[in-house]
C-alpha positions in Angstrom: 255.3 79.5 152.2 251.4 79.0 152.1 249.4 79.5 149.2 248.0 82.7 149.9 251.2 84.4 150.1 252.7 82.9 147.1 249.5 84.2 145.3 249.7 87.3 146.8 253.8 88.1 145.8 252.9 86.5 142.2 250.2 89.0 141.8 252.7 91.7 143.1 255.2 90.6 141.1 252.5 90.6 137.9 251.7 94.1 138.7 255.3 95.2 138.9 256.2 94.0 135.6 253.3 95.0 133.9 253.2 98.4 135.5 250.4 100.9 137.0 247.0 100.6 135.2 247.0 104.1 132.9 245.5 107.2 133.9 242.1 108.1 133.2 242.7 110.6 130.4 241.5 114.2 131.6 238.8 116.1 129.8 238.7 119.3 129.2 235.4 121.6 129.2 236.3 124.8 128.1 234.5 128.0 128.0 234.6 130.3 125.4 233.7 134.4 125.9 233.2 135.8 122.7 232.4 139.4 121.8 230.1 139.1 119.0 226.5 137.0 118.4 226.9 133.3 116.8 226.5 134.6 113.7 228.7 135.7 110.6 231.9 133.6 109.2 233.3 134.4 112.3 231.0 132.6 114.1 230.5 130.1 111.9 233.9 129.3 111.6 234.4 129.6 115.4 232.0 126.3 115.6 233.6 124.6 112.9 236.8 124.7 115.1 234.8 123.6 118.6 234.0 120.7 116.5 236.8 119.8 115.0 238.5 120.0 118.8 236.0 117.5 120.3 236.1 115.1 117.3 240.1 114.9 116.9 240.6 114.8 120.8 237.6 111.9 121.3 235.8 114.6 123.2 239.0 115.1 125.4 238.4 119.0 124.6 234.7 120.7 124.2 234.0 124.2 124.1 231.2 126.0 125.6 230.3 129.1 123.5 229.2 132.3 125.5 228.5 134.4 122.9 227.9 138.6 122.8 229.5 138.9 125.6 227.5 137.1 127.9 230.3 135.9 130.4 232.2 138.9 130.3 232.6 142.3 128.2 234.8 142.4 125.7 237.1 144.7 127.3 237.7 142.2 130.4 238.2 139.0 128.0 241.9 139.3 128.3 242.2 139.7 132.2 239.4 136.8 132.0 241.0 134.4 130.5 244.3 135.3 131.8 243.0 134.8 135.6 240.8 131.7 134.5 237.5 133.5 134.9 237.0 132.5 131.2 239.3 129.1 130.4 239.2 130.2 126.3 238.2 133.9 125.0 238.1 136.5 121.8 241.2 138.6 122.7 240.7 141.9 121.0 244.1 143.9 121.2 242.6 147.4 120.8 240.5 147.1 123.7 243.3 146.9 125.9 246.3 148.7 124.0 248.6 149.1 126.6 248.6 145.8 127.9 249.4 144.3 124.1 251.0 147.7 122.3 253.3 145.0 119.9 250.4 143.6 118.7 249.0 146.6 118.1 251.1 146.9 115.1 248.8 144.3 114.0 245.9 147.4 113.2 248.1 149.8 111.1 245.9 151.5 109.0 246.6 150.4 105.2 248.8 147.6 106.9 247.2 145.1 103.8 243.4 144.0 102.6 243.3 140.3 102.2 241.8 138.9 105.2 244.3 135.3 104.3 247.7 137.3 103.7 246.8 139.0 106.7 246.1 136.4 109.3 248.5 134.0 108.7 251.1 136.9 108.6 250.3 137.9 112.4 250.0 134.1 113.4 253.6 133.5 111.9 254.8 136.4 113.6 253.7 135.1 116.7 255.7 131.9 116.1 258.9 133.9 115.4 259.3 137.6 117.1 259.2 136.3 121.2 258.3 140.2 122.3 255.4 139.1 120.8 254.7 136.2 122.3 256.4 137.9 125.8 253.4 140.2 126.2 250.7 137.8 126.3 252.6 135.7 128.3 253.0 138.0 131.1 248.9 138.2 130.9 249.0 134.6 131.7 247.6 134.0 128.4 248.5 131.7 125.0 247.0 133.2 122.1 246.1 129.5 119.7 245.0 131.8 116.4 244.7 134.9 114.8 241.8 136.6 113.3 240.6 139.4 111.3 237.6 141.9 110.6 238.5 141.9 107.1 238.7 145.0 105.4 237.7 148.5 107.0 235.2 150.3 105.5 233.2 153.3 106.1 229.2 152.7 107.0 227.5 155.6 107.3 223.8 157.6 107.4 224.8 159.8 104.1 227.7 159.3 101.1 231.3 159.7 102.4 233.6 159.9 98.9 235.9 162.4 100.2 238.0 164.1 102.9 235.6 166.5 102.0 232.6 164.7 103.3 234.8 163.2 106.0 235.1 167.0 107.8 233.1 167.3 110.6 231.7 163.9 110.5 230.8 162.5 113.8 232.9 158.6 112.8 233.0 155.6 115.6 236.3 153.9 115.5 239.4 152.3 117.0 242.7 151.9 117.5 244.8 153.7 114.5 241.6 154.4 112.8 240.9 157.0 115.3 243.8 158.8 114.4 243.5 158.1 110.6 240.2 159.8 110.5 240.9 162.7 112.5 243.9 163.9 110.7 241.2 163.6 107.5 239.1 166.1 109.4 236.4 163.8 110.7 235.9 164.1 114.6 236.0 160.5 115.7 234.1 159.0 118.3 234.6 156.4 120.9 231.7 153.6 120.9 231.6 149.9 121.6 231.0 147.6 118.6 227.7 146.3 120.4 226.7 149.8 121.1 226.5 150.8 117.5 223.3 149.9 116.1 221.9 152.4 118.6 224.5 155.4 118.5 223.4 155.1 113.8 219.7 155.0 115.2 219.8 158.0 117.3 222.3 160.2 115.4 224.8 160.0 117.7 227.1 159.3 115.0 226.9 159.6 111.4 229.2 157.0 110.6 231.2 154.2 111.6 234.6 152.1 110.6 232.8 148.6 109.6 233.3 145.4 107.6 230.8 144.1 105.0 230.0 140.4 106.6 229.4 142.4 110.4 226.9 144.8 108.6 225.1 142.2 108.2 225.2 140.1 111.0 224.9 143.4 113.3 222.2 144.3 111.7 223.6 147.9 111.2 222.3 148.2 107.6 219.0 148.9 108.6 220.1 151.9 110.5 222.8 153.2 107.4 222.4 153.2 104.2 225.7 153.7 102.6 229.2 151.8 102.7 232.3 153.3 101.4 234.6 150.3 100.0 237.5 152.5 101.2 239.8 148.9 102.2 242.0 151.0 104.9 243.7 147.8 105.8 242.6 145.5 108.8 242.0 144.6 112.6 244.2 141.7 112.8 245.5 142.3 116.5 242.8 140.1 117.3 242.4 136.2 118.6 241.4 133.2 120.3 243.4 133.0 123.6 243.5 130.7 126.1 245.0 130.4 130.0 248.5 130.0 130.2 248.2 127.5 133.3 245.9 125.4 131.9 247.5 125.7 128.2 250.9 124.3 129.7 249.0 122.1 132.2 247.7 119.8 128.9 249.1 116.7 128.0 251.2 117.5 124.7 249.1 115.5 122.5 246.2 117.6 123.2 248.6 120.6 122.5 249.6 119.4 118.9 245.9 119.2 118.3 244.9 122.1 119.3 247.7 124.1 117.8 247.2 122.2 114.3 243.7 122.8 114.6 243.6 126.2 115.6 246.3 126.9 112.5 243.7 125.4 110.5 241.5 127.7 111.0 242.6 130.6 109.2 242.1 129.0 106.2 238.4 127.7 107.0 237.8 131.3 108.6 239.6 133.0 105.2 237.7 131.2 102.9 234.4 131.4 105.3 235.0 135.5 105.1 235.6 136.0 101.4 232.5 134.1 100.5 230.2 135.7 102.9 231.3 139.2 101.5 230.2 138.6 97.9 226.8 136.7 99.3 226.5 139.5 102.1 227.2 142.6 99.0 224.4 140.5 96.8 221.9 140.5 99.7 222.4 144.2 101.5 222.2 145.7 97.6 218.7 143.7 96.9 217.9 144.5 100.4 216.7 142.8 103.4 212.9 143.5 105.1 212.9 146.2 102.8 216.6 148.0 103.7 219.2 148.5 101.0 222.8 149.3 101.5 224.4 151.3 98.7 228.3 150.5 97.7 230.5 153.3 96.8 233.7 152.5 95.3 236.5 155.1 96.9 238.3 156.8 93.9 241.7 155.2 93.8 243.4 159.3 94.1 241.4 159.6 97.0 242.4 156.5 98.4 245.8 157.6 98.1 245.3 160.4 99.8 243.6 158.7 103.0 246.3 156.6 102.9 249.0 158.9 102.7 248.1 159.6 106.4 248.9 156.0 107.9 252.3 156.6 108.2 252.2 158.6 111.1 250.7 155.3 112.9 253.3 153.3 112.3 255.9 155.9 112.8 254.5 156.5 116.1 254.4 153.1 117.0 258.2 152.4 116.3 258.8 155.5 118.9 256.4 153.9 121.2 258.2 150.6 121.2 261.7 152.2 121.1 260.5 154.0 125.1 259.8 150.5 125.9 263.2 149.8 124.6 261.9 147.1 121.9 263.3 147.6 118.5 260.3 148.5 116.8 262.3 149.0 113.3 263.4 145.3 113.8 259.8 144.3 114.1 257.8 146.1 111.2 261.1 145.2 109.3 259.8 141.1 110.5 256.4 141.9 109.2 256.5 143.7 106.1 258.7 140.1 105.0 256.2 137.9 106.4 253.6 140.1 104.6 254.9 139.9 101.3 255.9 136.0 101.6 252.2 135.2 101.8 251.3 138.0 99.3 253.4 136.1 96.8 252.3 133.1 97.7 248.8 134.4 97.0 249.7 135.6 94.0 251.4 132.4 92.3 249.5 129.6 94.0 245.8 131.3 94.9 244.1 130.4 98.0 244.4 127.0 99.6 241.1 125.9 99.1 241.4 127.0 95.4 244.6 125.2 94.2 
């Protein structure tokens, strides 16, 4: 045996043993179609988890914001990001209700105030009711973490205090907000968020459903004038999703950091939204380039009374889902648990970031 081939079967051999050099590690650019402008705790909060996805993966995973809609309208995210138009998007449940009605429970009118009981309720329900998870997955889409708007309140032109100054009221709004508000006697009025600035300018409506941080960051105050603190519960069917394909495609390391990451969030976003409120009240009541926002405190009987006309959301829901032949009952019975889990824990321990 000559030299050459002893050297070449040792080095065949070395390789054998030693195994195949390692794969380069894949990256993963991602881009991100958001609804809203990078501003707001939202936003903010948004970035903070771009960065903290890059850092923790050693750049394995960046995120490419396109923000206001710029890759696609809001309405088209979830098709987007389920066909890989969009890799990563803002998935906004009322914008296409029949495509996620489960998760529409997740906008019940009254359904709870507190942007942190709220979110992490929804994103634990996601981990534990699969006709949840079921419906996103048939859009090709994993949904990493929930949002919220926060509280809904009223913006409007003039002073809504009662049902009274509700009736006849020209109000924008959504999902079971439109039916809240009708069945108080306003007429309600179908307008995209990013269309709303315009519709206060030219009259077109009088008011709107709203939430104190966007206000500001929409720049609606300095088309209205007066905010109603009426706290009709939340938008929290509402979240970053991502492609299914790719989502299962990733190596699981890059999973468990996303997932942790993305689970993080909702307390940085939480905290983020609760501090911007009392900074955003402060500001739009001294008033900015000369426009002031007046706060009205709903009477607590007259929040009982708006209130008092939720129900018929919900109920309708449950008969929705029982058509579809999901046990609705089973589901609200899932949340309302959830809900007050995290409610007590609020109440005992306080907020993460406070304890």
């Amino acid at each position: 045996m000559t030299n050459i081939i002893r050297c070449t079967l040792g080095i065949l051999v070395a390789a054998a043993l030693l195994g195949a050099p390692p794969a380069a590690a894949q990256n993963y650019n991602l881009r991100y179609s958001d609804i809203g402008p990078p501003r707001g705790p939202r936003a903010k909060s948004l970035m903070w988890w771009a960065e903290q996805l890059e850092k923790r993966t050693n750049s394995q995973v960046k995120i490419k914001f396109f923000w206001s809609q710029s890759l696609v309208k809001g309405k088209a995210t979830l098709k987007a990001v389920g066909s890989g138009l969009a890799e990563t998007g803002t998935i906004l449940g009322i914008y296409t209700p029949a495509d996620l009605p489960i998760w529409n429970l997740a906008n019940a009118p009254f359904g709870g105030g507190d942007p942190w009981v709220g979110m992490h309720t929804w994103y634990e329900m996601r981990q534990t009711v699969p006709a949840l998870r079921a419906e996103t997955t048939k859009k090709r889409v994993h949904i990493l973490t929930n949002f919220t708007t926060g509280p809904v309140d009223l913006l409007s032109k003039d002073p809504i205090l009662s049902v009274k100054d509700l009736k006849g009221k020209k109000i924008r709004a959504t999902g079971g907000f439109t039916l809240l508000l009708k069945s108080l006697g306003a007429v309600p009025v179908k307008i995209g968020f990013g269309e709303l600035y315009q519709a206060l300018d030219r009259g077109t409506i009088d008011g709107t459903i709203n939430y104190i941080p966007f206000v500001k960051s929409y720049k609606h105050f300095e088309v209205a004038g007066h905010l109603t603190e009426a706290r009709m519960g939340q938008v929290l069917g509402y979240g970053a999703g991502i492609n299914l394909k790719l989502w299962k495609s990733m190596p699981a390391k890059i999973r468990g950091v996303m997932t942790e990451v993305s689970k993080g969030f909702i307390d940085k976003y939480a905290q983020a939204y609760l501090e911007d409120v009392t900074k955003t009240r402060k500001a739009l009541t001294a008033g900015i380039g000369g426009k002031r926002v007046k706060f009205h405190k709903l009477d607590p009987a007259e929040r009982k009374r708006w209130a008092s006309k939720a129900e018929a959301f919900t109920q309708g829901w449950v008969k929705k889902m029982k058509k579809k032949g999901v046990d609705g009952e089973k589901i609200l019975a899932s949340f309302r648990r959830i809900r007050g889990k995290f409610r007590k824990e609020l109440k005992s321990k306080g907020y993460p970031w406070t304890r």
